[in-house]
MIDOSE-1310 file (N, C-alpha, C; in nm, 2 decimals, decimal comma, always signed):
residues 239
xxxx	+0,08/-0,12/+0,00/+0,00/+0,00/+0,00/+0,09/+0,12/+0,00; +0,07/+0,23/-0,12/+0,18/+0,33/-0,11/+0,08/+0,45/-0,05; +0,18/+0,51/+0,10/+0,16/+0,63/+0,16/+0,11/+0,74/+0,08; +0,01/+0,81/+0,12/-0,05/+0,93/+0,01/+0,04/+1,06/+0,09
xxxx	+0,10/+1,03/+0,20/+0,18/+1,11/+0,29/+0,27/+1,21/+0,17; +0,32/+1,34/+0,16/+0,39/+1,33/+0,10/+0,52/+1,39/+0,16; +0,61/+1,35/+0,09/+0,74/+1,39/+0,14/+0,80/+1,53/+0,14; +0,89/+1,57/+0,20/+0,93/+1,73/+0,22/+0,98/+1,75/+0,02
xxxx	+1,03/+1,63/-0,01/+1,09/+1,64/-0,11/+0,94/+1,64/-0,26; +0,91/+1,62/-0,24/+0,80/+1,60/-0,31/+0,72/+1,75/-0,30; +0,69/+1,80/-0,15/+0,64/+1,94/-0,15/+0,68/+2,06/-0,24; +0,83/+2,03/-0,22/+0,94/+2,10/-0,26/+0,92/+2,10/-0,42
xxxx	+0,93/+2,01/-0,50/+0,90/+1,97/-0,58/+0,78/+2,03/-0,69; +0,70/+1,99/-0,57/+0,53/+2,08/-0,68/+0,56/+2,22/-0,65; +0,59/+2,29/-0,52/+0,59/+2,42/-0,52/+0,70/+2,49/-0,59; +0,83/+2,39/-0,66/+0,86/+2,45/-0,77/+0,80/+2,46/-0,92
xxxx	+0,67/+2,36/-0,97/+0,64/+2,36/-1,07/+0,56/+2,44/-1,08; +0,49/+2,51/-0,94/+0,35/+2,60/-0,97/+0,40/+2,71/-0,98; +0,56/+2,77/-0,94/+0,63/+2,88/-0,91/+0,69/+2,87/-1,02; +0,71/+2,77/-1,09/+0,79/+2,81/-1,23/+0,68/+2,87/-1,29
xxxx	+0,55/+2,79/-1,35/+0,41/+2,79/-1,41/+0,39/+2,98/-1,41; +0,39/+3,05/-1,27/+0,36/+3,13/-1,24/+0,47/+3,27/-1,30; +0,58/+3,16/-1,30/+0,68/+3,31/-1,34/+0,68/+3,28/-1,52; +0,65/+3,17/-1,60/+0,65/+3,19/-1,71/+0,51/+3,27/-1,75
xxxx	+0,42/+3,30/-1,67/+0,30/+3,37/-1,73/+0,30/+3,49/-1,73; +0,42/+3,52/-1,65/+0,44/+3,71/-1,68/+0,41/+3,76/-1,82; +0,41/+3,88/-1,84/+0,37/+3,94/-1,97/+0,46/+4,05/-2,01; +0,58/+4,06/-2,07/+0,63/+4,16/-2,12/+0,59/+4,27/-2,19
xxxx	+0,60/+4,39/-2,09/+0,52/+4,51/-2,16/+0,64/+4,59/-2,23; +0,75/+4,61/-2,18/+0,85/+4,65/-2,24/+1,02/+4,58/-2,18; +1,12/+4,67/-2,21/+1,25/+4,60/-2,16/+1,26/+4,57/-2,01; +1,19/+4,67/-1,96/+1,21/+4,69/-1,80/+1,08/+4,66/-1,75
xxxx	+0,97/+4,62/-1,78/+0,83/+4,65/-1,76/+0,77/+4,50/-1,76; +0,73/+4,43/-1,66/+0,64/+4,31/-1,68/+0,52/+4,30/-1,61; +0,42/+4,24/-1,69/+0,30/+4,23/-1,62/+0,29/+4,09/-1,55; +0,26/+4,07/-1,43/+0,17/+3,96/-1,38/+0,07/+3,89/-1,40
xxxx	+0,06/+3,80/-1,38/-0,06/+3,69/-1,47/-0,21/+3,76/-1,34; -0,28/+3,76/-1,44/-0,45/+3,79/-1,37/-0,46/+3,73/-1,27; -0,55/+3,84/-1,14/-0,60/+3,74/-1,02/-0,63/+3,69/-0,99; -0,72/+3,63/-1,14/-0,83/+3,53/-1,10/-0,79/+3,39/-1,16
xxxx	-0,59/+3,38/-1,27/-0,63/+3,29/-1,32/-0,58/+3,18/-1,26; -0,56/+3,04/-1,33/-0,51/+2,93/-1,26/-0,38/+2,94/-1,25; -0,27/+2,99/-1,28/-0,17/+2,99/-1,23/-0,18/+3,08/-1,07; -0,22/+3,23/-1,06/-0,20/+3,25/-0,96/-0,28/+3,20/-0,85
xxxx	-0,41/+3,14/-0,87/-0,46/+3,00/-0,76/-0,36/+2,91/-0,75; -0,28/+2,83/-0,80/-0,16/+2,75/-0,74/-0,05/+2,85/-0,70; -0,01/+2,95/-0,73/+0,09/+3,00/-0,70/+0,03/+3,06/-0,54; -0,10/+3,09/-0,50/-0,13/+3,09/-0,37/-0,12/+2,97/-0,27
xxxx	-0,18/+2,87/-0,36/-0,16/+2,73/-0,23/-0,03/+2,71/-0,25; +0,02/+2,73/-0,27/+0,18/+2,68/-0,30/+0,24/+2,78/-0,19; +0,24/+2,91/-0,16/+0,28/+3,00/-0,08/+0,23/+2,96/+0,10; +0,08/+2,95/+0,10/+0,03/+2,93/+0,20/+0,13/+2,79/+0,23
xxxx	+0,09/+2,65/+0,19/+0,18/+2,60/+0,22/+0,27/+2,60/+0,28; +0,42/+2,68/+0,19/+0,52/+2,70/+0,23/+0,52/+2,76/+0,37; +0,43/+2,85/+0,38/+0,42/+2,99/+0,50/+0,42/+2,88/+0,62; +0,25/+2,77/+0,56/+0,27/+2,68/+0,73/+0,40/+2,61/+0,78
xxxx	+0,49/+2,54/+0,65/+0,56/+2,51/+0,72/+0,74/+2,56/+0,79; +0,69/+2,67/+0,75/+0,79/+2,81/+0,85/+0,76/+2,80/+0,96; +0,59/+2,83/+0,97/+0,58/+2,84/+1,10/+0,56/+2,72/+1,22; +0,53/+2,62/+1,10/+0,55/+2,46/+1,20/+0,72/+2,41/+1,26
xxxx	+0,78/+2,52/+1,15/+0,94/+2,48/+1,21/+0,97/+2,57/+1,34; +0,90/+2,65/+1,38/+0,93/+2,75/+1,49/+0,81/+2,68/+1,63; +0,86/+2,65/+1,73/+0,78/+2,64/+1,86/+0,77/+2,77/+1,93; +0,84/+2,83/+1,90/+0,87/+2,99/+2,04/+0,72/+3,06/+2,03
xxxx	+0,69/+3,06/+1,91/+0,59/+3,15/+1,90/+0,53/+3,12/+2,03; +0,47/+3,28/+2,07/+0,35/+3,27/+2,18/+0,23/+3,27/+2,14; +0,17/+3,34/+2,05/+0,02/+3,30/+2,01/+0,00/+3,20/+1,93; -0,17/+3,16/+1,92/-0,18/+3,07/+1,84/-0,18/+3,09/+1,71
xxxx	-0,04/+3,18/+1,70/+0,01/+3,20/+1,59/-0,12/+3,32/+1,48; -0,16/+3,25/+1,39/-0,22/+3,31/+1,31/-0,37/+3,32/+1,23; -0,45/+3,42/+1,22/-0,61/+3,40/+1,18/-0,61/+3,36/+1,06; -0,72/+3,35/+0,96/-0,76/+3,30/+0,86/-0,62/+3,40/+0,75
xxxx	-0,56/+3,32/+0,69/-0,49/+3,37/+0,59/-0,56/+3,44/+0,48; -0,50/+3,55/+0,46/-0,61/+3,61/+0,30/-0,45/+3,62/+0,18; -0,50/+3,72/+0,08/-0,44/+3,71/-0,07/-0,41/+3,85/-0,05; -0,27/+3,88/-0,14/-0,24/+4,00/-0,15/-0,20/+4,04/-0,28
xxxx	-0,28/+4,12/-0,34/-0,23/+4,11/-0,51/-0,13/+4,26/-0,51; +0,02/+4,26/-0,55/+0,07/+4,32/-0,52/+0,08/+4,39/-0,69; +0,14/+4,53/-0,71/+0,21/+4,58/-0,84/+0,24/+4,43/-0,93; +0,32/+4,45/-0,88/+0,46/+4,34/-0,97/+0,42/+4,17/-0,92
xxxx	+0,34/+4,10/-0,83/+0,37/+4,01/-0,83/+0,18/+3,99/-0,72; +0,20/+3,82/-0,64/+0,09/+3,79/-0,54/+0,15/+3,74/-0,42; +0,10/+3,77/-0,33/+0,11/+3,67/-0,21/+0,00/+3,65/-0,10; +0,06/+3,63/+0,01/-0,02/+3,56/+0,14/-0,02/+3,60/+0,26
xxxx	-0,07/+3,67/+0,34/-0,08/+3,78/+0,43/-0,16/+3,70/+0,55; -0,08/+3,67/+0,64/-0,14/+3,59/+0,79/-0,13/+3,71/+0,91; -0,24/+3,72/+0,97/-0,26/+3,78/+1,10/-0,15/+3,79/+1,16; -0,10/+3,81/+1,31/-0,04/+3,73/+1,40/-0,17/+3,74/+1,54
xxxx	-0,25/+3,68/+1,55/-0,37/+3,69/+1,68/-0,29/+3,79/+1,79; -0,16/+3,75/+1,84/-0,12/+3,83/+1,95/-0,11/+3,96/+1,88; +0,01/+4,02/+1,77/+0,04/+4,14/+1,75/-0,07/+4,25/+1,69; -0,19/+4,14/+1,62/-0,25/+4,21/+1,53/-0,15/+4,30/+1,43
xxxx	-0,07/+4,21/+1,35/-0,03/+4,30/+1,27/-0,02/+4,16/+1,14; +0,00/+4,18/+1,02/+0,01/+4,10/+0,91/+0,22/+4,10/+0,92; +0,17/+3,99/+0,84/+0,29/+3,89/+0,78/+0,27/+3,88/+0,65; +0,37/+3,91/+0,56/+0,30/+3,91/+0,43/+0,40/+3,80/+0,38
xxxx	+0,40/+3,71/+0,25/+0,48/+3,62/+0,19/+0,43/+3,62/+0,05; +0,50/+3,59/-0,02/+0,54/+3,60/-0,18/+0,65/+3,67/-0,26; +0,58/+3,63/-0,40/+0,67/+3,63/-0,55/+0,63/+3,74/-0,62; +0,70/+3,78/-0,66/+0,73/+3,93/-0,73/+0,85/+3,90/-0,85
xxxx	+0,84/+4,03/-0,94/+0,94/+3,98/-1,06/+1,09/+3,96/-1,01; +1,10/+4,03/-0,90/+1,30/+4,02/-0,87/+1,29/+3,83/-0,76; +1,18/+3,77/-0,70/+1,14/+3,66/-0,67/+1,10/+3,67/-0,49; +1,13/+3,59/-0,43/+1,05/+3,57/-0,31/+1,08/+3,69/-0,19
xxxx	+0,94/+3,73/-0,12/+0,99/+3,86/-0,05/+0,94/+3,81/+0,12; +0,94/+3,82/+0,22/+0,87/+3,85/+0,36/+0,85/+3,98/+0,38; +0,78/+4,03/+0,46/+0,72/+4,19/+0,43/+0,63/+4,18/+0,60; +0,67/+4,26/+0,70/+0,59/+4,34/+0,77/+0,62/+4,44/+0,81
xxxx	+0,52/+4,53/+0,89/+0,53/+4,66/+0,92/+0,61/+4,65/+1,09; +0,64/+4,76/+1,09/+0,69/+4,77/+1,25/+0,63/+4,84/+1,36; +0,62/+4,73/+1,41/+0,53/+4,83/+1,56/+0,52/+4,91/+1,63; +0,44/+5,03/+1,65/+0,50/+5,10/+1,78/+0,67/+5,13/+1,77
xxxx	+0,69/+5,24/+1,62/+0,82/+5,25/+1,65/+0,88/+5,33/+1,72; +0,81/+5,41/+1,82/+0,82/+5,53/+1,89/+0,92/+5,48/+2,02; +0,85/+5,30/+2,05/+0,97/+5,24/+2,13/+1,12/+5,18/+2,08; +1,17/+5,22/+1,98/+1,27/+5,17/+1,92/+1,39/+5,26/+2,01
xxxx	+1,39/+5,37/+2,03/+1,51/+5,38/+2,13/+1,51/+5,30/+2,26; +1,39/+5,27/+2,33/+1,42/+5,19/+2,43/+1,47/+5,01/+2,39; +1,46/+5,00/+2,27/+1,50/+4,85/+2,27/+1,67/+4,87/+2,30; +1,71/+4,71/+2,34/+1,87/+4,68/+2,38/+1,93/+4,62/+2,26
xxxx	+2,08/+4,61/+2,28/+2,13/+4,53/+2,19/+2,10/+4,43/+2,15; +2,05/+4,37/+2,20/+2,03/+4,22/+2,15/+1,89/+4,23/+2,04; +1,78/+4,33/+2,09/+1,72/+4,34/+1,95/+1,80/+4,44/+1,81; +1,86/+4,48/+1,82/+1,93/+4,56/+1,75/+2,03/+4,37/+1,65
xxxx	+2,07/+4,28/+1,73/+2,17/+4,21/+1,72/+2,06/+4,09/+1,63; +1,95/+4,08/+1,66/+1,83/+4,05/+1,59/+1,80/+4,12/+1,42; +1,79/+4,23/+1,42/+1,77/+4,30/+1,32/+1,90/+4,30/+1,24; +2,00/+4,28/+1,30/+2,08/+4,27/+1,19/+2,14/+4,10/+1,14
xxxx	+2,10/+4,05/+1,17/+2,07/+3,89/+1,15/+1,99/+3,85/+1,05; +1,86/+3,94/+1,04/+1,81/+3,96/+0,92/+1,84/+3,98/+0,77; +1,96/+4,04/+0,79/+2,06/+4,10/+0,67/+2,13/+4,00/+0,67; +2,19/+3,90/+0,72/+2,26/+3,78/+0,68/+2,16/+3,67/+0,64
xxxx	+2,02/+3,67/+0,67/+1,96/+3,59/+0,64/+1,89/+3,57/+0,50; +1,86/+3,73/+0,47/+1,81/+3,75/+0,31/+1,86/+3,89/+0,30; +1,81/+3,95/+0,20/+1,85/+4,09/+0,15/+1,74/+4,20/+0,25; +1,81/+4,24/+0,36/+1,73/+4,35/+0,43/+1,67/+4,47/+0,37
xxxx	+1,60/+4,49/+0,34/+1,53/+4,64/+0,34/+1,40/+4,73/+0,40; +1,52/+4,84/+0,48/+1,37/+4,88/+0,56/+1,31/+4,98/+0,44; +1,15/+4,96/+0,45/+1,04/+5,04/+0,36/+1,00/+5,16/+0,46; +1,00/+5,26/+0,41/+0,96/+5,39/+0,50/+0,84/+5,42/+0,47
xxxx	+0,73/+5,43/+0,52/+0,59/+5,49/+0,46/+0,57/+5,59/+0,51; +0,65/+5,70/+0,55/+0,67/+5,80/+0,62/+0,81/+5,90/+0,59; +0,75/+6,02/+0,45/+0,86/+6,07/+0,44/+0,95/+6,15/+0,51; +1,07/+6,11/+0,55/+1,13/+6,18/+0,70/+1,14/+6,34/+0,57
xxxx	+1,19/+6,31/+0,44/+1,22/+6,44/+0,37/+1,15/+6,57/+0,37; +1,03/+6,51/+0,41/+0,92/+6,62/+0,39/+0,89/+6,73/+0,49; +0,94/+6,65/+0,64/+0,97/+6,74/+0,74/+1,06/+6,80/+0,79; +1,18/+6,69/+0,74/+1,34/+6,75/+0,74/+1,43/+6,75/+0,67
xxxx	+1,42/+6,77/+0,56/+1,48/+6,73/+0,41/+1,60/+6,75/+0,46; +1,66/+6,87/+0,52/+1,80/+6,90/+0,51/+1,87/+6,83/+0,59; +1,80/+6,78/+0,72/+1,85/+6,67/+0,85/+1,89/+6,49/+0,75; +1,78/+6,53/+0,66/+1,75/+6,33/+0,62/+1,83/+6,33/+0,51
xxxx	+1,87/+6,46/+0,42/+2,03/+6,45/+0,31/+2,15/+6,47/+0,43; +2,14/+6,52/+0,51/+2,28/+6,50/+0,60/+2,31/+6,38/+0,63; +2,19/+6,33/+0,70/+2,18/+6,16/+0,71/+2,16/+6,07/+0,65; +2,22/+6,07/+0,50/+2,17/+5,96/+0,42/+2,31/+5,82/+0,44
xxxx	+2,29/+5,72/+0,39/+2,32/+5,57/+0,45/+2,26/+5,48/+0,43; +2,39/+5,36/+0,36/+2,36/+5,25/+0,35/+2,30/+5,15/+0,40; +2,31/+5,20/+0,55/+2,27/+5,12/+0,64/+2,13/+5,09/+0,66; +2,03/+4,96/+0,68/+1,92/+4,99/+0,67/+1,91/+5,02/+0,86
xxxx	+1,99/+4,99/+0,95/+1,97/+4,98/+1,05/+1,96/+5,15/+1,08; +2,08/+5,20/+1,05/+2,06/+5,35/+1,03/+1,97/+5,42/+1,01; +1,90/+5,37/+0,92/+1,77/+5,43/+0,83/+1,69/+5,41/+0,95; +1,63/+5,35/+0,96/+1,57/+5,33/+1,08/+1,58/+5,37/+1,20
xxxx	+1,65/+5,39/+1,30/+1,71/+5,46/+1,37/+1,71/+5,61/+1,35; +1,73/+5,68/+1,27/+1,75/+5,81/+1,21/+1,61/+5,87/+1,17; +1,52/+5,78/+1,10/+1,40/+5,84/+1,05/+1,31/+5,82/+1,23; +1,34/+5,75/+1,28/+1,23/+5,71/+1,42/+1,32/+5,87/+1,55
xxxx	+1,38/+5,86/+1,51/+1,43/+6,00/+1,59/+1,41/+6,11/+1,53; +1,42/+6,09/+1,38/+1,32/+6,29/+1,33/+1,20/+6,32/+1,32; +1,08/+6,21/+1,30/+0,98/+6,18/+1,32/+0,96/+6,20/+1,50; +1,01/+6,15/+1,53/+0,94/+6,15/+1,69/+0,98/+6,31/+1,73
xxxx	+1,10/+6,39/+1,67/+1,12/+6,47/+1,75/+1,03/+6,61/+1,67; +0,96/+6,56/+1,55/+0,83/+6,61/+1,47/+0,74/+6,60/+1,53; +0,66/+6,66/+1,64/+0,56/+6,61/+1,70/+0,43/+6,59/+1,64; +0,43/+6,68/+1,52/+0,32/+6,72/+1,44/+0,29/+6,57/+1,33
xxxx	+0,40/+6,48/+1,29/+0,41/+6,38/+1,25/+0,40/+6,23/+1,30; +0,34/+6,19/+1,26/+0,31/+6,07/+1,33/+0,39/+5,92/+1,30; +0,45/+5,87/+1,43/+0,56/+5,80/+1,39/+0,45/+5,66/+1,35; +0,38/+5,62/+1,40/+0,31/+5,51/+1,42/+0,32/+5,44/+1,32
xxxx	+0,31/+5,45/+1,20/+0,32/+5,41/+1,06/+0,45/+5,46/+0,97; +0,55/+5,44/+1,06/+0,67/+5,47/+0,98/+0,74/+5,39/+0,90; +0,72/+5,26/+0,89/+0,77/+5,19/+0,76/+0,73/+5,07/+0,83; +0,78/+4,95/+0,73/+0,85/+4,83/+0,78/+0,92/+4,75/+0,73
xxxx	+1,00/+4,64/+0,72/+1,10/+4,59/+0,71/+1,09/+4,45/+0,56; +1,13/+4,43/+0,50/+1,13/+4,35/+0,40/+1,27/+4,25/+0,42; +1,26/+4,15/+0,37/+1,35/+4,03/+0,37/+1,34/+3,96/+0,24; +1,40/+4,01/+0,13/+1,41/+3,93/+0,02/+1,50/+3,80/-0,03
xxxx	+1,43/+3,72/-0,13/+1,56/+3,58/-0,18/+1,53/+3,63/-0,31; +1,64/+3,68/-0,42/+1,59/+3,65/-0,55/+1,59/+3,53/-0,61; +1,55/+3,52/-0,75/+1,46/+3,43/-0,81/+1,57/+3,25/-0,85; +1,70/+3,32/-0,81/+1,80/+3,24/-0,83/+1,82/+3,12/-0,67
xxxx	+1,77/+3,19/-0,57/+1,81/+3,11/-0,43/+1,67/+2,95/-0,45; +1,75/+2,87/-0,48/+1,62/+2,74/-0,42/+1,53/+2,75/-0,36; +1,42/+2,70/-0,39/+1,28/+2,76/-0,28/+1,27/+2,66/-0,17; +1,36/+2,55/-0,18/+1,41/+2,49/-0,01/+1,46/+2,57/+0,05
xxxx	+1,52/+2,60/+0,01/+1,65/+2,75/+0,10/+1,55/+2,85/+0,13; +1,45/+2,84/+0,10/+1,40/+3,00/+0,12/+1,29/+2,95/+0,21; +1,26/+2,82/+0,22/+1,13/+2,80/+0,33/+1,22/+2,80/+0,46; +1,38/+2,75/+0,42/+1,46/+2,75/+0,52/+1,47/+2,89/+0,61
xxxx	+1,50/+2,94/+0,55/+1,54/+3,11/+0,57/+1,43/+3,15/+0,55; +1,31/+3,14/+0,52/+1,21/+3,24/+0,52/+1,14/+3,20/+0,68; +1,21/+3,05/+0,74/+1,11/+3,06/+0,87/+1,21/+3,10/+0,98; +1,35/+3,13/+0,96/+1,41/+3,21/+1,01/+1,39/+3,35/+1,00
xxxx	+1,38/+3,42/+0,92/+1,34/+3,52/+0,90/+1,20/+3,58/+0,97; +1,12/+3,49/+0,95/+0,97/+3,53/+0,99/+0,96/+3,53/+1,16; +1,04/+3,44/+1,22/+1,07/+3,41/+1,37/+1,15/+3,58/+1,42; +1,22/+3,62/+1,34/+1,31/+3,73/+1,37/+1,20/+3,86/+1,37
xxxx	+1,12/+3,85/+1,29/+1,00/+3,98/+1,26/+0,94/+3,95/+1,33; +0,87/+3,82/+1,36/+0,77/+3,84/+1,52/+0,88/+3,91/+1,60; +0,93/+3,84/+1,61/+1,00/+3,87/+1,77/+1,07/+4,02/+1,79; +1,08/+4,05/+1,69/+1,12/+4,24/+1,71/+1,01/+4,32/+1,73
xxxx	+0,90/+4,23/+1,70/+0,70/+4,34/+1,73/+0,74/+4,28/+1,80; +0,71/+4,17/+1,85/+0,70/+4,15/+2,01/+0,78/+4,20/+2,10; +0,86/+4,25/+2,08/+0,98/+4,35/+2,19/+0,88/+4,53/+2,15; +0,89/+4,52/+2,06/+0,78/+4,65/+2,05/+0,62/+4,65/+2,11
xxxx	+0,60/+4,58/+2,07/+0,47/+4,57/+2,18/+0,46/+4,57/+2,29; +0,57/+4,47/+2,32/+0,57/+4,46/+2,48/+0,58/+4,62/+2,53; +0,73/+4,69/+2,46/+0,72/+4,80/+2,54/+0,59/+4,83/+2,52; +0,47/+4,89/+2,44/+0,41/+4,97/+2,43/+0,32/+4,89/+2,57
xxxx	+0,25/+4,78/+2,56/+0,21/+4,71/+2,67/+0,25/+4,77/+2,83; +0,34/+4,71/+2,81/+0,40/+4,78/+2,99/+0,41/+4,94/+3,00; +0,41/+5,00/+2,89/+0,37/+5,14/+2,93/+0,22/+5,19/+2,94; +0,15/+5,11/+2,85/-0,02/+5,14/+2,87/-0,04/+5,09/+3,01
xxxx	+0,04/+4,96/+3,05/-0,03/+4,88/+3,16/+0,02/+5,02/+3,28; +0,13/+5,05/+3,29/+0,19/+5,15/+3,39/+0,12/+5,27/+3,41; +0,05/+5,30/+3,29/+0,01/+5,42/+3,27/-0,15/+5,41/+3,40; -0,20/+5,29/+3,39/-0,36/+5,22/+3,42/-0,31/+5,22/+3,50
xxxx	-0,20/+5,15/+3,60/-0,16/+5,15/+3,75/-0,15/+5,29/+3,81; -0,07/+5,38/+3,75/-0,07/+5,50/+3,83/-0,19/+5,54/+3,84; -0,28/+5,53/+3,72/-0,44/+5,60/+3,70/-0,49/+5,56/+3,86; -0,50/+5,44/+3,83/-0,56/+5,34/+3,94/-0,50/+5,37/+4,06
xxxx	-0,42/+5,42/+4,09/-0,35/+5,44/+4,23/-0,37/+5,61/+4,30; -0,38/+5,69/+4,19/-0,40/+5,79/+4,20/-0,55/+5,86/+4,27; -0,65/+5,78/+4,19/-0,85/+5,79/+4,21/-0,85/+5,71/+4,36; -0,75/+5,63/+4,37/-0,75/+5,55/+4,51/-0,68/+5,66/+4,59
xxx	-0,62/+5,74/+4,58/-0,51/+5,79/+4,64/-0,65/+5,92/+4,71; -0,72/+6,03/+4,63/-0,81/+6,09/+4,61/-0,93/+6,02/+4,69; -0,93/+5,94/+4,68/-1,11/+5,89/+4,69/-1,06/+5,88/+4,87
């Protein structure tokens, strides 16, 4: 009787035929210019179960997680490419995964960046772990130039850690601007890295993005909670 079980290798396998399928459907609109195959058609329906897949078993390679990890997965139809965008129940924040024309990306926002001075080295030592893991890039959705053009060309840099660091201190010291939505962080594999290597590294990678919200949360947590204590102690203090 042959097992209907299928093997890592085998996984591996189909989610390269539906990932090839999906990247020969692109559409050349010019030298530099390609379109992605329609939302509705059959390649990008396998090129989604193929993702989701991969995504669970990232996250079945990780035990640390503290919540029950993640809500109903949805679809992300991006410019250039599709992917798969999971909750996290604790952070409330998305996890995004997929293919794009340069090839496979991880993608979230960053929490509460207003606590990033109070994080320690070791989240700092985290974030840059990232950059050894795949191609780091922090996304800014917050133009520091607009407020400080002359501060953010004095500070320009390779560094994505820099970047980061630098925009979360001109923004914060902008009171009129709102840090809350100041970027987030990308982890790319181009289209050349194995997509074994990349389930490998992408559930490394995905473990490293929780866990830098979660050092962001928490601060924000223990300060809402501190904030409620003194409240609380104060109306007791009065009454």
């Amino acid at each position: 009787m042959v097992s209907e079980r299928r093997t890592t290798q085998d996984l591996v396998a189909e989610w390269e035929r539906k990932l090839r399928a999906y990247s020969e459907a692109f559409a050349p609109l010019g030298e530099w210019d390609m379109r992605p195959p329609a939302n509705d058609s059959a390649v990008v329906n396998d090129l989604r179960d193929a993702l989701l897949e991969m995504f669970v078993v990232m996250v079945a390679g990780e035990k640390a997680y503290r919540d029950n990890w993640f809500k109903q997965p949805g679809v992300r139809n991006w410019v250039y490419g599709h992917g798969v965008a999971c909750v996290s129940k604790k952070l409330q924040t998305a996890f995004e995964f997929g293919v794009d024309i340069q090839g496979f990306l991880m993608s979230t926002e960053l929490l509460y960046p207003q606590h990033l001075r109070r994080m320690t080295n070791a989240f700092w030592d985290k974030f840059l772990k990232l950059g050894e893991i795949g191609n780091l890039t922090y996304r800014p959705n917050v133009s520091v130039s607009t407020a400080h053009g002359e501060d953010a060309d004095k500070l320009k840099s390779k560094s994505e850690m820099f970047r980061v660091i630098r925009d979360a201190v001109l923004l914060e010291s902008d009171h009129s601007t709102e840090i809350g939505d100041m970027g987030g962080l990308d982890v790319r594999w181009f289209g050349s890295t194995p997509v074994g290597e990349v389930v490998v590294r992408g559930g490394d990678a995905l473990r490293i993005l929780w866990e830098l919200n979660y050092e962001l949360y928490r601060a924000e947590y223990q300060l809402r909670h501190g904030r409620r204590t003194s409240s609380l102690v104060a109306n007791d203090t009065n009454t």
